[in-house]
Structures are given as structure tokens and as C-alpha cells.
C-alpha positions in Angstrom: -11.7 -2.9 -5.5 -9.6 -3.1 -2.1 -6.6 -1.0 -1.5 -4.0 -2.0 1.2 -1.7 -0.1 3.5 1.4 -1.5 4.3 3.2 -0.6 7.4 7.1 -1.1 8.5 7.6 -2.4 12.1 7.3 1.1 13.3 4.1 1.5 12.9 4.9 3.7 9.6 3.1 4.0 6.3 5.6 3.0 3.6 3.0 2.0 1.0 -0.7 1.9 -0.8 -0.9 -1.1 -2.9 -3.9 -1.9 -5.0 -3.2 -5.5 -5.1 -2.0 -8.3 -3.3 0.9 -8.7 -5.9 2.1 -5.7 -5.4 2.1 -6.6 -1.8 4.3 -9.1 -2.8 6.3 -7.7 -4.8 7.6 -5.0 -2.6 8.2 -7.8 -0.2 10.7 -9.4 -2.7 12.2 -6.1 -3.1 13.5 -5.9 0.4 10.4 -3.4 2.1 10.5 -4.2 5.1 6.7 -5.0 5.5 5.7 -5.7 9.2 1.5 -5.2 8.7 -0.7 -5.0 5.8 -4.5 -3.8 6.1 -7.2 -3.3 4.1 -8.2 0.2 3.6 -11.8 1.8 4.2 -14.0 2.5 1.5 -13.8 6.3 2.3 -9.8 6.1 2.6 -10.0 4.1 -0.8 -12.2 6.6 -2.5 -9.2 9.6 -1.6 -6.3 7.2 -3.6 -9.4 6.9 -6.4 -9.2 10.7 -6.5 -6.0 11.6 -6.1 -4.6 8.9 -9.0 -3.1 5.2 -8.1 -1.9 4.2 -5.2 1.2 3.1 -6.8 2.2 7.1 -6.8 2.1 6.2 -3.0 5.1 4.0 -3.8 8.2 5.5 -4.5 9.7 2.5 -5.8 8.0 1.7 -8.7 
């Protein structure tokens, strides 16, 4: 499974999605989105450890 970071234009995380729907989602919710990027196996494996990367999320 791929897991995304999304960045504002500021270069700042302001989420870990695990799909591209969520992606979306937050987009339609007003996040102001600027980058999204696939995250590295060994960055994905830490959100597989530490619970969903929706916790990252503090909208939902």
C-alpha cells in the first residue's frame, strides 16, 4: 500500500493519507493542498506502526 503526504504551500505537513480519496476529500473540505507525495517504504512502515495515517488528520 502507498501512503501520501500532503503539504500546504508552505512547504508544511498538514496530512498522511492512505489513499488517493482521502486526498480528495480533504481537498473538497477546503485543505489547502499545494503538493502531494508518495511516502517511502521506511516512512510508510512508521504510520503502519504507530496506527493509520488518518490519526495524522485532525479532521476526520
Amino acid at each position: 500500500m502507498t501512503f501520501f503526504t500532503c503539504f500546504d504551500y508552505e512547504g508544511n505537513v498538514i496530512a498522511r493519507c492512505q489513499t488517493k480519496q482521502e486526498i480528495e476529500v480533504l481537498k473538497r473540505m477546503g485543505r489547502p493542498i499545494a503538493r502531494v507525495r508518495a511516502m517511502r517504504n521506511e516512512e510508510a512502515i512508521v504510520c503502519s506502526l504507530t496506527g493509520s495515517p488518518a490519526e495524522f488528520n485532525q479532521d476526520y
